[in-house]
N, C-alpha and C positions, 0 to 999 in steps of 0.2 A: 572438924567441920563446924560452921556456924551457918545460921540462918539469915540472910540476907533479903531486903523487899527491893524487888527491882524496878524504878519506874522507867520515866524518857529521860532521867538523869543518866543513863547507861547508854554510851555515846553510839550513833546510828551512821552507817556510810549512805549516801545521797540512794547508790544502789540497792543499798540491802533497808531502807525505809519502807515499814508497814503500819498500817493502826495499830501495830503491836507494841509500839514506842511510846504510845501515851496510855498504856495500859498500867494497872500494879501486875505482880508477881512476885508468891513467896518462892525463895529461893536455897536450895541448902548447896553450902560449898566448899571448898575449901579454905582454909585460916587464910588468911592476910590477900584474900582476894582484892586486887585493885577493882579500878575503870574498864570496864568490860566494852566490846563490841559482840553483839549478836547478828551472826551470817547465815546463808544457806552453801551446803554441797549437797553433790548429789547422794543418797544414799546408798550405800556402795549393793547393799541385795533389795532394798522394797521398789519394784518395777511399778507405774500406773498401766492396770489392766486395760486402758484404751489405745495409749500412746506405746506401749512397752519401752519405754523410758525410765530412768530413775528418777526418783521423786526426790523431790529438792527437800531437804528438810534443815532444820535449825539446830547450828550450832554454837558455842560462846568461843571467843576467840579474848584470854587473858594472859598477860605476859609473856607471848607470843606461843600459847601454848593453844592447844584444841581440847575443847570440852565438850563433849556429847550431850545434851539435853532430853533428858526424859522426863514423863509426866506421870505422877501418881494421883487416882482420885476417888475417891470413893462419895457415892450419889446416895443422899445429898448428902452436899458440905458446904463450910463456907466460913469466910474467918472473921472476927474482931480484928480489926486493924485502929488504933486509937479510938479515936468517938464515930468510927465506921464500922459498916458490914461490910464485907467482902463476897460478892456473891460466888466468884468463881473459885471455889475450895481446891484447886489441883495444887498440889507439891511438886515444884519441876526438880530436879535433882540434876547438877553439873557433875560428870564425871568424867575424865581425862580419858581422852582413844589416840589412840597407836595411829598417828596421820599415814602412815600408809595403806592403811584400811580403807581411805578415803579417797587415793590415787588408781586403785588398782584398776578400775575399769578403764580409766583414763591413759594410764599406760597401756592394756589391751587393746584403747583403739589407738593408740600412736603409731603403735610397731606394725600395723596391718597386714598381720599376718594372714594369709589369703588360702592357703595350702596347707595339709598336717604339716607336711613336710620342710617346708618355707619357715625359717626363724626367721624373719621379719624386719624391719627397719629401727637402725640407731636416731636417736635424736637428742641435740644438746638441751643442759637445764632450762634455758630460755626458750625454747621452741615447745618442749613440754607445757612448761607454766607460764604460755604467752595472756601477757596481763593486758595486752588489747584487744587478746581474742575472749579473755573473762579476767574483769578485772579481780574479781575475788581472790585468781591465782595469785597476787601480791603478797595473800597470808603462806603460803607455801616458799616462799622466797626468804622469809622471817619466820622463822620456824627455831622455837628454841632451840640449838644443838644440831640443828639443822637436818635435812634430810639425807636418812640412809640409807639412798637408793641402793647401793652396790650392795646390801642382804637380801633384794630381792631381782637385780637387774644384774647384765652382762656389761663389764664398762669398757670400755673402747676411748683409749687416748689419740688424739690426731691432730696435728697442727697446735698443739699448743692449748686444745679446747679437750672437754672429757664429754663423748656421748654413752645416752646409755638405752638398754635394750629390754623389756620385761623377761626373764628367764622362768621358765616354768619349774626349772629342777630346781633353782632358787627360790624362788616363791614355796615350794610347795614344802622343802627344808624349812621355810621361814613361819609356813603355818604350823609345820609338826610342834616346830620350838614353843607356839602358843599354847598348842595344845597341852604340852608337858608344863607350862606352868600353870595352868587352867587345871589339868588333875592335878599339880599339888593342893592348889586354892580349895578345891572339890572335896580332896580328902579330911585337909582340916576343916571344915566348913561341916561333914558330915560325921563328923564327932557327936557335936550335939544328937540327944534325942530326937527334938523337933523336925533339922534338917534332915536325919537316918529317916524319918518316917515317909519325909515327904517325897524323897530319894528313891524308896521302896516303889513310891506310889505310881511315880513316873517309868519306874523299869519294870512293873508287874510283878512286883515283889514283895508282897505286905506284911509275910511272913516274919516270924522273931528272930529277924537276922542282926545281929547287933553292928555288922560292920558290913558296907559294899567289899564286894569282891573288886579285881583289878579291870577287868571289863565293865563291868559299868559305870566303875567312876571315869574311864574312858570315855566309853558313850555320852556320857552326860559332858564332858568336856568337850568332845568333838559338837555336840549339839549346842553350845555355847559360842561357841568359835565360828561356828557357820551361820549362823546368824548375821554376822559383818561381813559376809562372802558371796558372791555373785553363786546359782544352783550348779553350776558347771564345776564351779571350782567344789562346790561342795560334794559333790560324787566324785571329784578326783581323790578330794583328801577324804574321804570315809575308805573310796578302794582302800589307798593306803594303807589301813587297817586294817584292809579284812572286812567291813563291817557293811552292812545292810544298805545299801541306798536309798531306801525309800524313806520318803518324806516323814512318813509317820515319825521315827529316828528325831526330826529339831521340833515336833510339833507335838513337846509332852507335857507335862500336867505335872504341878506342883501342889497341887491337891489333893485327897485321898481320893478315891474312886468311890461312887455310889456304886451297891449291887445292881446289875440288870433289872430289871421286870419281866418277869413272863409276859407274853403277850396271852391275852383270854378274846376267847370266841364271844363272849357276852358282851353285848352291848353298855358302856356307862351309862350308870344312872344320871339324870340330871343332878347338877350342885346347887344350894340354895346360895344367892346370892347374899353377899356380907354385905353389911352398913357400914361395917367397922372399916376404916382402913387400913389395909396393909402395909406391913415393913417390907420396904427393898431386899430382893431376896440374892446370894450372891451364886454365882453362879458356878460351879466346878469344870470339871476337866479345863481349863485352859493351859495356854501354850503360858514359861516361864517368864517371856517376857511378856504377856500381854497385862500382865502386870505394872505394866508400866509403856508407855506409848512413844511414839517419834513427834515431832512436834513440825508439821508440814508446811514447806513454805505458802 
């Protein structure tokens, strides 16, 4: 990875133009990253609480490849850039996602499936990723290696054209496959001390266990994975498993746990107000990605 400052030299489509183009941004990425376009999809699980919609959010589209944008920042910050200051300190980080992560509800509503029992309607590559109905679908058509619907869809040859169908028992094979490389990642990853603790902390386990057992390096991979998944899909692939449905399950903490407090019958004293000003204090229990943000159209 190298560090890259991104300004409006990082070429913009007519459609996907924001004041975000004549912005700076540091950047970490990958080696021999070219000339970038930055787009929005939708995201495939964060709905807008008004609209119940997904929320458009911002992604890098480099060598025809999809890069996920996330944002780290810690308040305050702020950079030296040459004989400048930088007031806005966020670190975005480009990481590579699995573009069918970012089809899947768009598939769901194609095949309009109306009935449990009703599998749904075929539809060719071009009626899927119709670029007049969203011209952004254009990046889905140039797709490094192109896309591989048929791991997750039913394909249907006819007339000489290939359509294709969302399949659930496919999909849901395609999520397990994530999942299984997600615990390997998890296992080595919680070798280290650091990561075992904070492992512990997340499953309620703070105890001097020097290794996860096989269920929890589970859980924590299933909580990873569901994360890029609509809620639906995410209680099917936890059944799956066996495993808990409830929310609590993607919404754990990589941080140690403070003790409770008793609550007391006695009233607080008043506090004497400080002169002194205080340090930004950070905050525990949060979720593992809230460590890092989606970047909203």
């Amino acid at each position: 990875r190298e560090y890259m400052i991104l300004t409006d030299n990082c070429r913009m489509n007519k459609a996907d133009y924001t004041p975000y183009s004549f912005k700076e941004y540091v950047f970490v990425v990958p080696e021999h990253f070219e000339e970038s376009i930055i787009t929005s999809f939708p995201h495939p699980k964060q709905k807008d609480k008004k609209t119940g919609e997904y929320k458009n959010v911002r992604y890098m589209i480099n060598q025809n490849k999809i890069y996920e944008i996330q944002k780290g920042k810690r308040i305050p910050s702020s950079y030296f850039i040459n004989q400048t200051v930088k007031e806005d300190g966020g670190l975005y980080i480009a990481n590579p996602i699995d573009p069918l992560f970012l089809i899947i509800n768009l598939l769901e509503k194609m095949r309009n499936k109306t009935d449990k029992d009703e599998e749904g309607l075929f539809h060719n590559f071009n009626d899927i990723f119709d670029i007049h109905v969203n011209p952004r679908n254009e990046y889905f058509h140039n797709i490094d290696g192109g896309l591989h619907l048929s791991l997750i869809c039913e394909v249907l040859e006819q007339d000489g054209d290939t359509y294709y169908r969302l399949s659930d028992r496919r999909f849901l094979a395609w999520l397990r496959c994530k999942v299984q490389n997600m615990k390997l990642y998890v296992a080595e990853k919680m070798s280290s001390a650091m990561h075992l603790v904070r492992a512990q902390s997340v499953l309620g386990n703070a105890g001097g266990r020097e290794t996860l057992n096989e269920e929890q390096i589970l859980t924590v991979a299933v909580g990873l994975v569901a994360e890029y998944i609509s809620d639906e899909w995410e209680v099917k692939l936890k059944e799956s498993y066996g495993l808990s449905t409830r929310k609590s399950i993607r919404k754990f903490s990589i941080m140690p746990n403070n003790k409770k407090r008793r609550r007391s019958s006695r009233k607080p004293t008043p506090k004497k107000r400080k002169t002194k000003k205080e340090e930004p204090k950070v905050k525990n229990n949060m979720k593992i990605t809230s460590f890092f943000s989606i970047i909203e159209d």
